[in-house]
N, C-alpha and C positions, 0 to 999 in steps of 0.2 A: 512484230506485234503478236501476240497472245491471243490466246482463244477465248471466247464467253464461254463460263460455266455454269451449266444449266443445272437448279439441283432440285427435283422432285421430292417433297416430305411428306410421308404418310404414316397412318395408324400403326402400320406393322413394318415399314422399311422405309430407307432412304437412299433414293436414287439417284446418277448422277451422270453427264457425260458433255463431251465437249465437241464439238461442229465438226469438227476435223478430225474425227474418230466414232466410228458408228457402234465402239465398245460402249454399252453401257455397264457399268459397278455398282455396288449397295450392298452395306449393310443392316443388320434388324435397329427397328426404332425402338417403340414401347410405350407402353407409359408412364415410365422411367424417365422414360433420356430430356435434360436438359438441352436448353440452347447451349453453352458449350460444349455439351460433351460431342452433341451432333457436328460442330465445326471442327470438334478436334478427328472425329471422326472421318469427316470428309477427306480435312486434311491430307489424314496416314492412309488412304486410299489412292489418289492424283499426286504422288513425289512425282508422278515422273510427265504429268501435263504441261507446258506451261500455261496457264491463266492471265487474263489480266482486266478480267470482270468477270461480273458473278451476278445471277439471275438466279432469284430463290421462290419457291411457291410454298406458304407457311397454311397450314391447317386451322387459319385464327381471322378475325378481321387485322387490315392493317391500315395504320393512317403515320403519316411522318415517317416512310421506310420502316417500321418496326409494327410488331404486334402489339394490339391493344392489351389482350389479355391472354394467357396459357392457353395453347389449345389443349379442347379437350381431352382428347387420345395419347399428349402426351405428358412429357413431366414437366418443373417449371422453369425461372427464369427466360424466360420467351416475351414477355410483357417488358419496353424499353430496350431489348437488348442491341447492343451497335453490331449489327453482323457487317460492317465498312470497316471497322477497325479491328473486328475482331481476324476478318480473311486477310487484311490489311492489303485490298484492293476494290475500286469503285462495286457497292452491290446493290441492286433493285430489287424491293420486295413487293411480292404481291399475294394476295390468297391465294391456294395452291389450283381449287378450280376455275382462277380466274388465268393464271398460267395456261392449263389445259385449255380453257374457253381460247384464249389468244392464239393456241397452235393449231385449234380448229375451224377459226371462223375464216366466212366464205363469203364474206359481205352480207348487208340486210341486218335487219333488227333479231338476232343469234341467241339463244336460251342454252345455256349449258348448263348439264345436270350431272355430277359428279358421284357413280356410284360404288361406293368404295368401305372404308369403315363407317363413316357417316354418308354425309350427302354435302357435297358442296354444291351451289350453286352461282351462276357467273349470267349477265348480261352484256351484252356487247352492242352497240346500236352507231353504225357507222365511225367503227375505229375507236368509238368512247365506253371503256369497257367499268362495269360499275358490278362490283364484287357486292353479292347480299346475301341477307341471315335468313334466305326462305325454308332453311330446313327445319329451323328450330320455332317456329312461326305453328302456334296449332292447327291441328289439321280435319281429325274427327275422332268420335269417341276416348278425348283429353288426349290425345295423342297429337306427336307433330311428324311433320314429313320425315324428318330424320325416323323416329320410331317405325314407321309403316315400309324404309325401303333403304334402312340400313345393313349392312351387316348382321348383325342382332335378327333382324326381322328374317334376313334369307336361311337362316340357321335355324329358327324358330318353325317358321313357315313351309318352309321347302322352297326348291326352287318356281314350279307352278305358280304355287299362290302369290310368291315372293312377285313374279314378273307379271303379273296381273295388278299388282297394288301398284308397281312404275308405271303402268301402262294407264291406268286410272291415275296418277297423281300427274303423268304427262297431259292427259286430257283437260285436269282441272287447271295446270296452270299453262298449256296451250288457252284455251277461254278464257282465262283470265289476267293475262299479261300479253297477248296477241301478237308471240314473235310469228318471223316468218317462218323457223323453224326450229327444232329443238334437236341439240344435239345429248346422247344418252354417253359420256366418257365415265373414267374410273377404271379399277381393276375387275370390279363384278360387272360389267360390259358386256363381260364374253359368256357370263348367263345368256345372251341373248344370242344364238349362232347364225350365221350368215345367212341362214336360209329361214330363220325366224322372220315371221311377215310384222313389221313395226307399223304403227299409220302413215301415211302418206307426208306427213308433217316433220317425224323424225328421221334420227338414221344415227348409226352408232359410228362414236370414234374411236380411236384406236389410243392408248395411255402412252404412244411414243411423241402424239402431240405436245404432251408436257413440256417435252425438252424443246422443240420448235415452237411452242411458245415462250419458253425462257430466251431461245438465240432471238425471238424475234422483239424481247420487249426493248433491247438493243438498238433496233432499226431504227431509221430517222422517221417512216409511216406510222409507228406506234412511241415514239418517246415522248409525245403529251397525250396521251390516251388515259395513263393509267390515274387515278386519284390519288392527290397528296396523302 
């Protein structure tokens, strides 16, 4: 039997790696790259895995295993596309913070916040994990959460103010969707360093969840978790 492959997709790369090998691989994405070109991609990276399912975290909402529409960050045909036929082995798709959220959660009503090119964000509430569009959602001064603690904004901002605007956007929707806790994953995470004091409510993940929660959407405790 074959390994699950786990494949993280983001703004600026694409990540991959399999249960039984702690190598992880990846090539640049873009906002370029179509949905095939990223499979063909993957592809010519694991000749020498064997697979025999595939867990994917797509940067889009999704409903019926497939994205609704192109994410943002990259190029298109992404909206309908059969990534089952295209690996031409069984594949489960899910938003890509909603992936991360799955390799994080620790039981309880779970907030994942994705800080990376955009902001993904993921809820999880005893094993039922409901992937949403809080970033794009305004926020203040016509601006939305993505704009105030994206990429863009740390680049813009500095890192300071940058980590003050998460810290403030954790507060408002800590009070306003009252998980038990919220978890801070993505690549810009490690803006925040170990010994950076977080509130008592959060705490940072680490972006190798991603992949533990791709081997874990597998499991028989999360195979009706995720939403058609």
């Amino acid at each position: 039997m074959g390994d699950v492959l786990a494949i993280d997709i983001g703004g600026s790369h694409v990540k991959v790696r399999i249960e039984s090998d702690p190598e992880r691989r990846r090539f640049e994405s873009g906002p370029d790259m179509t949905a095939a070109e990223m499979v063909k991609g993957v592809k010519k990276i694991i000749t020498d895995w064997d697979i025999d399912r595939v867990a994917m975290g797509v940067p889009a909402p999704i409903r019926n295993n497939t994205a609704l529409v192109d994410p943002v960050n990259l190029g298109d045909g992404w909206a309908g596309f059969d990534f089952t036929d295209a690996f031409g082995v069984p594949t489960k798709l899910t938003n890509d913070a909603a992936m991360q959220a799955i390799g994080s959660y620790d039981g309880g009503l779970m907030l994942f916040l994705g800080l990376g090119t955009g902001l993904g964000t993921c809820l999880i509430n005893k094993y039922v994990v409901q992937p949403t569009e809080i970033a794009h959602m305004p926020y203040k001064r016509g601006k939305t959460f993505e704009d105030e603690v994206g990429e863009a904004a740390l680049e813009k901002h500095g890192k300071k103010e940058w980590r003050d605007n998460v810290l403030n956007v954790c507060e408002v929707l800590y009070h306003g969707l009252l998980p038990d806790y919220i978890v801070l994953g993505g690549g810009n995470v490690k803006r925040f360093k170990d010994d950076f004091k977080l509130p008592e409510y959060c705490r940072r993940g680490d972006n190798a969840d991603a992949f533990k929660g791709g081997f874990r959407m597998w499991e028989d405790a999360w195979k009706n978790s995720l939403p058609d």
